[in-house]
N, C-alpha and C positions, 0 to 999 in steps of 0.2 A: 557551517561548522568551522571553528576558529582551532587546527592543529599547529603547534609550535609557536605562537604567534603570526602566523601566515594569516594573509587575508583571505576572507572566504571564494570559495569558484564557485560559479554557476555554470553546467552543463546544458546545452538544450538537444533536445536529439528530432528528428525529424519523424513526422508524422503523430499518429493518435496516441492520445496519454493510455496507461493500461487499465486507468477507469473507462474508457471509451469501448475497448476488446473487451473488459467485462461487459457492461450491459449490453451491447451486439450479442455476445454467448447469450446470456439471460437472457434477451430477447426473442431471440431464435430456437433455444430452447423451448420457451412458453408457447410460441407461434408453431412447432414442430412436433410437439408434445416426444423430442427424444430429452435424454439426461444430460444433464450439465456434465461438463467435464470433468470438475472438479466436487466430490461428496457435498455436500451441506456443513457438514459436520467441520470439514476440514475447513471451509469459508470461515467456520466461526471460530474454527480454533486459532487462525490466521489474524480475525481480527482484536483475537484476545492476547497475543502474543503482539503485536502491532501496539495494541494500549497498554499493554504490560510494559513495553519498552518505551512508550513516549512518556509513562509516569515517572519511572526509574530516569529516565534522561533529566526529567525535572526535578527529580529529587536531589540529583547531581550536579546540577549546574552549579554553579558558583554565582553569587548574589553580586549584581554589579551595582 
């Protein structure tokens, strides 16, 4: 992300991405037969609010 004319930063933080802690939950879940943490419902709403945003980012961008 390009603010003010500033050059972009990359952060790196240590250890497992939070794709990683998902499928561990999901895994342990399936293997435990307890419930996710997290509803179904709201995984998907999460993921449709996540593409909601990255279409609108595209919509927005400025054509180089």
């Amino acid at each position: 992300m390009n603010v003010d004319g500033e050059s972009p930063r990359t952060f790196t933080v240590a250890g497992d991405t939070s794709y990683d802690h998902q499928l561990a939950a999901l895994l342990d879940a399936l293997r435990s037969g307890a419930p996710l943490s997290t509803p179904g419902e709201d995984i998907v709403a999460n993921a449709e609010a996540i593409e909601a945003t990255a279409v609108a980012a595209a919509i927005a961008a400025p054509a180089e």
